[in-house]
PALUMKOL-482221 format. One record per residue: residue number from 1; x negated, y negated, z negated of N, C-alpha, C in turn. Coordinates in nm, 2 decimals, padded with zeros to 4 digits. Example, Ala and Ser with C-alpha at 12.3 -4.5 7.8 and 13.67 -1.06 7.14 Angstrom:
+-----+--------+--------+--------+--------+--------+--------+--------+--------+--------+
| num |    n_x |    n_y |    n_z |   ca_x |   ca_y |   ca_z |    c_x |    c_y |    c_z |
+-----+--------+--------+--------+--------+--------+--------+--------+--------+--------+
|   1 | -01.32 |  00.57 | -00.78 | -01.23 |  00.45 | -00.78 | -01.32 |  00.33 | -00.78 |
|   2 | -01.28 |  00.22 | -00.71 | -01.37 |  00.11 | -00.71 | -01.29 |  00.00 | -00.79 |
+-----+--------+--------+--------+--------+--------+--------+--------+--------+--------+
***
This chain:
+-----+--------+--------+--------+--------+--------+--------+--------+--------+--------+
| num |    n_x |    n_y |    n_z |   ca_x |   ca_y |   ca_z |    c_x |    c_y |    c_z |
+-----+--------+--------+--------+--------+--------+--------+--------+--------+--------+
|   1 | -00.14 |  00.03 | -01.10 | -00.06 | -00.04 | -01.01 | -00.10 | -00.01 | -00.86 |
|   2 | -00.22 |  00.02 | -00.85 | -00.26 |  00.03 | -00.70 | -00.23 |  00.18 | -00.67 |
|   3 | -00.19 |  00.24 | -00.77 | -00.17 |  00.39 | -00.72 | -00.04 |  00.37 | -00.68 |
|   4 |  00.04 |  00.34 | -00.74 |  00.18 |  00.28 | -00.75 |  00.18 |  00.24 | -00.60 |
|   5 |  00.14 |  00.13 | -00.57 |  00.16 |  00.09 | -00.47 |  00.15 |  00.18 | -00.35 |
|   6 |  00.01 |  00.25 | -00.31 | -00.03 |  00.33 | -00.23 |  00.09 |  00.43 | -00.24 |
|   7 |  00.15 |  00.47 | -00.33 |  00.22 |  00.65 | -00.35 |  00.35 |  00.57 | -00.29 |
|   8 |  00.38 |  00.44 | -00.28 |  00.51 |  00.38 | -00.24 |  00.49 |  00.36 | -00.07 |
|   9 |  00.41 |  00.31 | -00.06 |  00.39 |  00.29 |  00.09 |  00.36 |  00.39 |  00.16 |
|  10 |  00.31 |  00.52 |  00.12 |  00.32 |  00.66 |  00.15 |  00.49 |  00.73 |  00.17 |
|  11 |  00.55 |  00.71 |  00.07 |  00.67 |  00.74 |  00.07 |  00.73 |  00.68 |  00.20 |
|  12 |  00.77 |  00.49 |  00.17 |  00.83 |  00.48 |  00.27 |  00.79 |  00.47 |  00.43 |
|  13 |  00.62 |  00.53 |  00.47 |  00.53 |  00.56 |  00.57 |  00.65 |  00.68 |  00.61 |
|  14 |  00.72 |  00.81 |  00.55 |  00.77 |  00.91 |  00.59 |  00.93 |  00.85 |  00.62 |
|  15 |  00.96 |  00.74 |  00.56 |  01.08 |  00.70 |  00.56 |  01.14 |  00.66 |  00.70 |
|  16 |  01.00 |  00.56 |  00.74 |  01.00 |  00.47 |  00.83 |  00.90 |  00.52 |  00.90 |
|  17 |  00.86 |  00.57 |  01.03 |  00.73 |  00.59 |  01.06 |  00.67 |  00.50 |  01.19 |
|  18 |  00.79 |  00.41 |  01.24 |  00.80 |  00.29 |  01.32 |  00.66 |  00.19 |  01.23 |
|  19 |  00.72 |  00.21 |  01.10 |  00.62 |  00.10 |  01.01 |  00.50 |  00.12 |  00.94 |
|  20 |  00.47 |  00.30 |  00.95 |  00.36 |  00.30 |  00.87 |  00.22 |  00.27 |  00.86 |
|  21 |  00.15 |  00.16 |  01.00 |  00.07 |  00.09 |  00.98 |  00.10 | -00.05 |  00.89 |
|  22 |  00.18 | -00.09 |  00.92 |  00.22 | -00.20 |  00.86 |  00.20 | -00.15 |  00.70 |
|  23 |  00.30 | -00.06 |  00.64 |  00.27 | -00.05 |  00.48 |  00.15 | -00.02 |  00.50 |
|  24 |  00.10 |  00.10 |  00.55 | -00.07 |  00.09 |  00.51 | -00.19 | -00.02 |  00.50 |
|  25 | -00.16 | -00.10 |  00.58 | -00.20 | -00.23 |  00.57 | -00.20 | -00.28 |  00.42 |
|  26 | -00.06 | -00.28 |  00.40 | -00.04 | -00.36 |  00.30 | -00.04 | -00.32 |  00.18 |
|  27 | -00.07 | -00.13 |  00.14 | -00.10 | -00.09 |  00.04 | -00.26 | -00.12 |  00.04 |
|  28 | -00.34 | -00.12 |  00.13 | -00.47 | -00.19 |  00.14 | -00.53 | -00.30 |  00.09 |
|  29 | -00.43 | -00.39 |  00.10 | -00.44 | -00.57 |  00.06 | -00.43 | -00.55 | -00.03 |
|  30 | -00.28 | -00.47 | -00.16 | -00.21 | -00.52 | -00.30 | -00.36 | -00.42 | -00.34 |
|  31 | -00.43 | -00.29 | -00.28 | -00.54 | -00.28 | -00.36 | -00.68 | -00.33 | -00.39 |
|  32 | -00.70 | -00.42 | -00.25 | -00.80 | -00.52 | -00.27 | -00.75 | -00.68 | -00.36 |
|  33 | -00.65 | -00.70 | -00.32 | -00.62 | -00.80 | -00.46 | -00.64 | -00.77 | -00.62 |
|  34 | -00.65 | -00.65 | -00.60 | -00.68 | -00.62 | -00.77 | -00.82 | -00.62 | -00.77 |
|  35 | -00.86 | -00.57 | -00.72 | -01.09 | -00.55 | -00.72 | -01.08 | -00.71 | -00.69 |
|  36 | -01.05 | -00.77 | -00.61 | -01.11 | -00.96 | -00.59 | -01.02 | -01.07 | -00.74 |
|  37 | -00.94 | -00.99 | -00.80 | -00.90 | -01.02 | -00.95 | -00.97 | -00.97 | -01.09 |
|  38 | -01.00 | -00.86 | -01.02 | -01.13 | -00.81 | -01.18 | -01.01 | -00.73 | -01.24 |
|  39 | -00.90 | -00.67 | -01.16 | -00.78 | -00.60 | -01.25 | -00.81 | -00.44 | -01.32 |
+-----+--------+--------+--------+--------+--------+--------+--------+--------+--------+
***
């Protein structure tokens, strides 16, 4: 899932590049939500 998520917010990082702090951020959070869940 967290690859998933990272390879998504990569994509739309080229889509959007106004935004791609923002998704990087937030593929950073959905992959620390999994390590502070034990996923």
């Amino acid at each position: 899932h967290t690859s998933y998520g990272t390879l998504l917010a990569l994509v739309l990082s080229e889509a959007k590049p106004e935004r791609a702090k923002e998704l990087a951020e937030r593929a950073w959070e959905f992959g620390q939500s999994r390590v502070i869940c034990n996923v």
